[in-house]
Backbone as numpy.savetxt, mean C-alpha at the origin, in Angstrom:
# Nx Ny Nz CAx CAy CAz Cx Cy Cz
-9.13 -20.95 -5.19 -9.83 -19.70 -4.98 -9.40 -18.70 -6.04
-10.71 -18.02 -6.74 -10.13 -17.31 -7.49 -9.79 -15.64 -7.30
-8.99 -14.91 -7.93 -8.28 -13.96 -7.60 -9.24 -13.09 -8.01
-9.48 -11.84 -7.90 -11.02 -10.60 -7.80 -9.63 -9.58 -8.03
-10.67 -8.97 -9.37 -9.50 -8.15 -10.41 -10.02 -6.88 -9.92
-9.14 -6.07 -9.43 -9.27 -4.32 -9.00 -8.73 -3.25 -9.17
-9.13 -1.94 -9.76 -8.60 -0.91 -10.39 -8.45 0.01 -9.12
-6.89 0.97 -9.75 -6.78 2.01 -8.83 -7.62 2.99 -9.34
-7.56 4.20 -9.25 -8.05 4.42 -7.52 -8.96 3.87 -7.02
-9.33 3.68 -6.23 -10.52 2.54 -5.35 -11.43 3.25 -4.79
-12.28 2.78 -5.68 -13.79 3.60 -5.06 -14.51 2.83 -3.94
-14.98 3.27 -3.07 -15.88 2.97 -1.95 -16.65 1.70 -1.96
-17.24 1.74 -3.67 -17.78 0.56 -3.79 -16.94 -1.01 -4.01
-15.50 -0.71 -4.81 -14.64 -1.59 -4.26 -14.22 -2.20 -3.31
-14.10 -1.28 -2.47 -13.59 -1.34 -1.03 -14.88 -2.55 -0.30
-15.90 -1.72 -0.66 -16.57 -2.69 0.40 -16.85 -3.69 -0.20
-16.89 -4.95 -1.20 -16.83 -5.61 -1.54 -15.65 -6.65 -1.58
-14.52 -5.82 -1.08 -13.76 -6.62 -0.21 -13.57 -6.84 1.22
-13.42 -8.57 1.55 -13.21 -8.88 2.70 -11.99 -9.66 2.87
-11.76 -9.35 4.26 -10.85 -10.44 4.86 -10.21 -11.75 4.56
-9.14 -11.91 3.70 -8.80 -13.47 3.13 -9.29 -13.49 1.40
-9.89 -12.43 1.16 -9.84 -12.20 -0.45 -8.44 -11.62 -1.01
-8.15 -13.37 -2.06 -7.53 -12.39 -3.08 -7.28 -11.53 -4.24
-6.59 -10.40 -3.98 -6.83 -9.75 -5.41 -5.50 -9.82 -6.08
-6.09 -9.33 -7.20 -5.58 -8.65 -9.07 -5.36 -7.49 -8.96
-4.56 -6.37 -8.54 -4.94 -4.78 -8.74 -3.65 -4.56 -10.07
-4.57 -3.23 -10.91 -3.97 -3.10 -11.85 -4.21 -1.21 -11.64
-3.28 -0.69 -12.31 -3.62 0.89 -12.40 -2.60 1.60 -11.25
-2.83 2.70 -11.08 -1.58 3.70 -10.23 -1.55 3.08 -8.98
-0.45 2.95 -8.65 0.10 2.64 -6.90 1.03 3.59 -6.73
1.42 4.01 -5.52 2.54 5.09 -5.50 3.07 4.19 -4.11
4.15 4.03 -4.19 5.45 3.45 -3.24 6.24 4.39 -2.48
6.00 3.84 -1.15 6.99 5.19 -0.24 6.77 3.83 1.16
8.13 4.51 1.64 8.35 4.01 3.22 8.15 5.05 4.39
8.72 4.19 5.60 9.08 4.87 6.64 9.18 6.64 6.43
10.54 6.91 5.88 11.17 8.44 6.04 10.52 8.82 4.91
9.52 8.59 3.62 8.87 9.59 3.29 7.26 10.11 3.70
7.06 8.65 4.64 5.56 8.98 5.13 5.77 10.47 6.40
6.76 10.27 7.25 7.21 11.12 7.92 7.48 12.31 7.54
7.78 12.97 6.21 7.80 13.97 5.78 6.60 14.40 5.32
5.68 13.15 4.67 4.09 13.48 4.30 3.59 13.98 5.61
3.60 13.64 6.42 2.71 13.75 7.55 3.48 15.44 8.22
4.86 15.27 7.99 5.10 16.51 8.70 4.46 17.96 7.82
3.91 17.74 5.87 3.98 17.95 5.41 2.66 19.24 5.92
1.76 17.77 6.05 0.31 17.87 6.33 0.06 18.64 7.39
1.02 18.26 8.44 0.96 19.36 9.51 1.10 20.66 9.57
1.94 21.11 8.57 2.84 22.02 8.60 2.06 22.64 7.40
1.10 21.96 6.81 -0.19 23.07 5.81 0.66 22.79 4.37
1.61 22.76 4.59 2.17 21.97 2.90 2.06 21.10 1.96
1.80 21.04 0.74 0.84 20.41 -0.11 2.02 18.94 -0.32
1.13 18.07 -0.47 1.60 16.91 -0.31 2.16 16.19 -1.94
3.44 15.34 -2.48 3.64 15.02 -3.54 2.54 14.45 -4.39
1.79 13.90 -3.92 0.37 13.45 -4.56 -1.06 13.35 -3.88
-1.89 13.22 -4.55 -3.20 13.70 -3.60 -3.46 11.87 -3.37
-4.25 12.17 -2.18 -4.15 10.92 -1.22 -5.42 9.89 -1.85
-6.45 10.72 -1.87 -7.63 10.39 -2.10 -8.04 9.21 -3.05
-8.24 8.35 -2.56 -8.76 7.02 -3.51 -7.62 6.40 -3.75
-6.56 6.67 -3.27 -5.21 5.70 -3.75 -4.32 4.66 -2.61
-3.35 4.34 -3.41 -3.10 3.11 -2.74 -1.71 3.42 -2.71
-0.66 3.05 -1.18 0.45 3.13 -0.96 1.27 1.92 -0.82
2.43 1.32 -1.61 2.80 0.14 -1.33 4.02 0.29 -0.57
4.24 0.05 0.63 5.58 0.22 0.99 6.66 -0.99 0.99
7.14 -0.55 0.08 8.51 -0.72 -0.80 10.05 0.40 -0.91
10.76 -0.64 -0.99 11.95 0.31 -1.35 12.53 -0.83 -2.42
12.17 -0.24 -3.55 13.02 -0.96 -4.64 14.29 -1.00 -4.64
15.06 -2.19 -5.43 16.47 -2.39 -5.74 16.70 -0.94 -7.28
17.93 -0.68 -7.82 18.02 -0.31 -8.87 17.35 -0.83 -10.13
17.09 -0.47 -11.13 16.34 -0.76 -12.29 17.43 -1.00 -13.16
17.56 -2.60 -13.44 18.57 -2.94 -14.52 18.02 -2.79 -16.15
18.25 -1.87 -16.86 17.60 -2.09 -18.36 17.46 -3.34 -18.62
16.13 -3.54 -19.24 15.34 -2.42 -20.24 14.17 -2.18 -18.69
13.80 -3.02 -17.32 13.37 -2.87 -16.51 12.76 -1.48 -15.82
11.88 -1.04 -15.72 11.23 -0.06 -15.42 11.36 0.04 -13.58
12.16 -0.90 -13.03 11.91 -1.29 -11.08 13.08 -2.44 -11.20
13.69 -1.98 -10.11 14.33 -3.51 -9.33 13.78 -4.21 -8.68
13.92 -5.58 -7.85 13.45 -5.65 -7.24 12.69 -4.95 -5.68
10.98 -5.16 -6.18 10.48 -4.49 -5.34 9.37 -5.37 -4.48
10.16 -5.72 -3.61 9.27 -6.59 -2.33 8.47 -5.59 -1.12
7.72 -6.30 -0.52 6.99 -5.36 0.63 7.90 -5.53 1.98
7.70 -3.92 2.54 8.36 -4.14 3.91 7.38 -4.16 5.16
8.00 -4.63 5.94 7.17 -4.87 7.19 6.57 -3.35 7.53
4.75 -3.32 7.72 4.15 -2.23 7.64 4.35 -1.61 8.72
4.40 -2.38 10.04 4.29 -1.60 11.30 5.52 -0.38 11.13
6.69 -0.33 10.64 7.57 1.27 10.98 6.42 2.05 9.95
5.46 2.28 9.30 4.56 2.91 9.47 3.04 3.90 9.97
2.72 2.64 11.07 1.75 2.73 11.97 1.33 4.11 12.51
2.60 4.44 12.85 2.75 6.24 13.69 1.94 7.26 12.33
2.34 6.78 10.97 1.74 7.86 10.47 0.65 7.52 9.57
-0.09 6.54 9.58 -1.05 5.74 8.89 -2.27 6.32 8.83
-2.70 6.45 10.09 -4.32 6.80 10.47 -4.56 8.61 10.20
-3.38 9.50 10.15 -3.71 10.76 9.45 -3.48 10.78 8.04
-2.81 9.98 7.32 -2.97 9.74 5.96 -4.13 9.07 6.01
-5.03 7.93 6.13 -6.13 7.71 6.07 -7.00 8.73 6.08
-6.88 9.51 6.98 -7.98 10.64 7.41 -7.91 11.63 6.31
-6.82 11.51 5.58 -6.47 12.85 4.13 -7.06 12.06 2.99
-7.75 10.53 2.78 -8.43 10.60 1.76 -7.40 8.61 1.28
-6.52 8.53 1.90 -5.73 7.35 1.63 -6.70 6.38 1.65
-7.10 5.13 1.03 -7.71 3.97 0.68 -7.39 2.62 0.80
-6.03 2.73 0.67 -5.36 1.13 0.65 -3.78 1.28 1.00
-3.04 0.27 1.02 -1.94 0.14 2.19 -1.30 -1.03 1.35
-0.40 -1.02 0.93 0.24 -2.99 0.51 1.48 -3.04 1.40
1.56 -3.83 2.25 2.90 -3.96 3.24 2.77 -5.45 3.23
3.31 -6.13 4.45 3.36 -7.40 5.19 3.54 -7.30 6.65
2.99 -8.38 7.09 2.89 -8.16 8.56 1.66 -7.04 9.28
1.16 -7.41 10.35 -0.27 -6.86 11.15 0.19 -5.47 11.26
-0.79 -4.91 11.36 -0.77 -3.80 11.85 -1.67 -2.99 13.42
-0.70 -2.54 13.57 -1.37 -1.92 15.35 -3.00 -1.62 15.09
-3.35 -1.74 16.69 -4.74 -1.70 16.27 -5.27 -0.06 16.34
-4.87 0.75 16.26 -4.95 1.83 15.81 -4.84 2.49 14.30
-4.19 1.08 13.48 -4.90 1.59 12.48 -5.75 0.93 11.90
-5.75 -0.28 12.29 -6.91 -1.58 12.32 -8.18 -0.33 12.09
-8.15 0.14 13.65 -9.28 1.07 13.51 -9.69 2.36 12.84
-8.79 2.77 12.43 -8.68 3.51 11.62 -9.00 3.42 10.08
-8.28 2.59 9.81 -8.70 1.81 8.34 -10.40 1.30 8.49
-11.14 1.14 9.34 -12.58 0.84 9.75 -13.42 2.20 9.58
-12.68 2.99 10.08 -13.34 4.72 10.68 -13.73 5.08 8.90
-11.96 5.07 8.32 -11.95 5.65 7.04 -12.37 5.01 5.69
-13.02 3.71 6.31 -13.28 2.91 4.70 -11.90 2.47 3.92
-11.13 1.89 4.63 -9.80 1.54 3.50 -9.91 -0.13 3.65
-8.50 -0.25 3.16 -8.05 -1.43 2.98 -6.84 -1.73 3.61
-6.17 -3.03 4.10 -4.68 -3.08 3.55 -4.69 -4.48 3.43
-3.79 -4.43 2.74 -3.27 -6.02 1.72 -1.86 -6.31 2.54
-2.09 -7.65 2.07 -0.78 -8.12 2.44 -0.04 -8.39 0.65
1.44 -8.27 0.30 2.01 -9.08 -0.48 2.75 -9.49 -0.13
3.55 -10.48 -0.82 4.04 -11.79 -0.62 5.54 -11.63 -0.20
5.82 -11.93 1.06 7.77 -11.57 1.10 8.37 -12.36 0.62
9.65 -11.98 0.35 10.76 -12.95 -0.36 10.17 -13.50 -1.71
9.62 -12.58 -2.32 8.52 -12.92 -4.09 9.27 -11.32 -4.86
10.22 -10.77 -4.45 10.33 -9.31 -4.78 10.24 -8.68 -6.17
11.09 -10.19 -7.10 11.43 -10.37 -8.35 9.92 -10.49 -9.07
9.28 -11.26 -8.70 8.15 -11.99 -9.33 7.21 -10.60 -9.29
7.00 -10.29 -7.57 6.32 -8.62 -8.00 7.04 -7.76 -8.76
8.04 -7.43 -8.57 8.67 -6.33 -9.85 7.76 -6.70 -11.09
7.75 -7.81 -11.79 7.32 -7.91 -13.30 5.76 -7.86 -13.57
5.33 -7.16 -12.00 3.85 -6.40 -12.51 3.44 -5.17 -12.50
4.78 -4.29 -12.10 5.16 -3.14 -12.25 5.26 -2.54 -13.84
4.52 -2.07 -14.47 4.84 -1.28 -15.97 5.71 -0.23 -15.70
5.60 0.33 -14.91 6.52 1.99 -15.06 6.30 2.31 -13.84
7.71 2.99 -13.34 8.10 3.42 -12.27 8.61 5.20 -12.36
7.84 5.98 -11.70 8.86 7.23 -11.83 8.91 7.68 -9.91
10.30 8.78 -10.09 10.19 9.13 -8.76 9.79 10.12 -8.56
8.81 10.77 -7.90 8.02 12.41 -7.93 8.13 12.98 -6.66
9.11 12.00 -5.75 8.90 13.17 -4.65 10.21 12.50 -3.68
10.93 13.82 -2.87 12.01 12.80 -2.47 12.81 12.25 -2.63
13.54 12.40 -3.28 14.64 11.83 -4.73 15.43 11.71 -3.38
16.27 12.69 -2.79 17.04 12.42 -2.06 17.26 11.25 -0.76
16.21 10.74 -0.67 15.82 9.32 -0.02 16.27 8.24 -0.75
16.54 8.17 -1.95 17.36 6.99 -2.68 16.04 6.10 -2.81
16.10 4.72 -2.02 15.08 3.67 -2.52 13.90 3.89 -1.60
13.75 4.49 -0.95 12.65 5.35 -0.13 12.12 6.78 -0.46
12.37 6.64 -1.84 11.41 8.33 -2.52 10.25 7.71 -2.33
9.12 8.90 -3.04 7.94 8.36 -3.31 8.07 8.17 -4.93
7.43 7.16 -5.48 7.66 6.86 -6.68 5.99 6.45 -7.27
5.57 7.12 -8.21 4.93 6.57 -8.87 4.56 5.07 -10.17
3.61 4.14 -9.46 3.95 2.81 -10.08 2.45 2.64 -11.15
3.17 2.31 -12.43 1.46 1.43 -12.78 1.87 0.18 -12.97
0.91 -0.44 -12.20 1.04 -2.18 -12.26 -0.24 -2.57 -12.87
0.00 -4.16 -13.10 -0.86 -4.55 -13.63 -0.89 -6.18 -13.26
-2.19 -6.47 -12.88 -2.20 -7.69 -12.10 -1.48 -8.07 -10.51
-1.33 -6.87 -10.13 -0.35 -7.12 -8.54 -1.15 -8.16 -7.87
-0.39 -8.94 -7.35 -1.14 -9.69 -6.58 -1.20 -9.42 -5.11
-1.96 -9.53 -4.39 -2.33 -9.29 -2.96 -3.51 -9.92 -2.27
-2.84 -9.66 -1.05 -4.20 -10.95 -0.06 -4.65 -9.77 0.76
-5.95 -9.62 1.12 -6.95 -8.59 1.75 -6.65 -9.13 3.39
-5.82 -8.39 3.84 -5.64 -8.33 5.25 -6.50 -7.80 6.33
-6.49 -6.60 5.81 -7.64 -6.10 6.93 -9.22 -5.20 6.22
-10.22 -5.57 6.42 -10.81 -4.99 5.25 -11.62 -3.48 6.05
-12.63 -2.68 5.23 -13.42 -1.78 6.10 -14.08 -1.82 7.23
-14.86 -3.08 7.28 -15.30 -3.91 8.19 -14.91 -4.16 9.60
-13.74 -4.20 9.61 -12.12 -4.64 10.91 -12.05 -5.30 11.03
-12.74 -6.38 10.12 -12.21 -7.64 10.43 -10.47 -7.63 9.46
-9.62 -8.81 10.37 -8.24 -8.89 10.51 -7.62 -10.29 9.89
-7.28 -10.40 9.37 -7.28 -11.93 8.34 -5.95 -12.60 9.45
-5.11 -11.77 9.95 -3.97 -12.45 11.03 -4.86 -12.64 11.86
-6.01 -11.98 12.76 -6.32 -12.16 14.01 -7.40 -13.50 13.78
-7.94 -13.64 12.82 -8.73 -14.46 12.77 -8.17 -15.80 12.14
-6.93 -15.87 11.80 -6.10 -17.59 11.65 -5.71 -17.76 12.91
-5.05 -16.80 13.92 -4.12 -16.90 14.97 -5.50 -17.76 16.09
-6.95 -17.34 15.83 -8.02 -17.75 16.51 -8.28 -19.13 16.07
-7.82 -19.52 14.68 -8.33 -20.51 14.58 -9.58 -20.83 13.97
-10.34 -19.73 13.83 -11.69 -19.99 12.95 -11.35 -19.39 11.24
């Protein structure tokens, strides 16, 4: 099966041209944040305070990289399990968010959500952390420094690989192996 090559930011018409069990190529800006900086985004949002980057058309990989050994731009940077995100997913969606790269399902609240808002989320590959690092070009940190490997960091990659987990549609690429069809 071949891999379907995709640029950040992700326009609408991208989006819907992906489905469920497609894999992609994404190349162009990703921005990386976990748990404790989505929680500050969201408290951010609440609280009427302008957010480290604008949401709209972009893609969040949650990661917490290792240190960056020269000449390396990222340490190793593998995906973490998405659900300690869930709680703050579906109001970042609602601010303009598009795509998601974690591992592991996600609650069906944002299943539905990601449906409501036209997004995506991908799965990448665990225990591959090394192999993803070297599609990372450049890494900076723009928000959050004091979080250590949980800032928000700006990434351009090129060729990331990822499997289309849940697409606009709702259809669920876990719910539909676990079924069997």
């Amino acid at each position: 099966m071949k891999s379907i090559k995709i640029k950040t930011p992700l326009t609408e018409e991208a989006i819907s041209k992906l489905k469920s069990g497609d894999r992609v190529l994404m190349s162009g800006v990703i921005y990386a944040a976990r748990d404790a900086a989505h929680k500050r985004m969201v408290c951010a949002i609440k609280e009427g305070r302008p957010l480290p980057f604008d949401l709209k058309n972009h893609v969040i990989y949650y990661t917490g990289p290792t240190p960056a050994k020269p000449p390396c731009p990222i340490g190793c940077a593998g995906p973490t399990t998405s659900y300690r995100m869930d709680e703050y997913t579906p109001l970042l969606l609602k601010r303009g968010l598009k795509g998601m790269i974690g591992k592991g399902a996600r609650d069906k609240k944002v299943v539905d959500a990601i449906e409501k808002y036209g997004a995506v989320y991908l799965a990448a590959t665990g225990g591959a952390a090394a192999f993803l690092s070297a599609c990372i070009r450049k890494a900076d940190v723009i928000a959050y420094a004091d979080l250590g490997s949980e800032a928000v960091r700006k990434l351009e990659v090129k060729d990331f690989p990822a499997v289309v987990i849940n697409d606009a549609r709702g259809n669920d690429l876990y719910r539909k192996v676990l079924k069997g069809k």
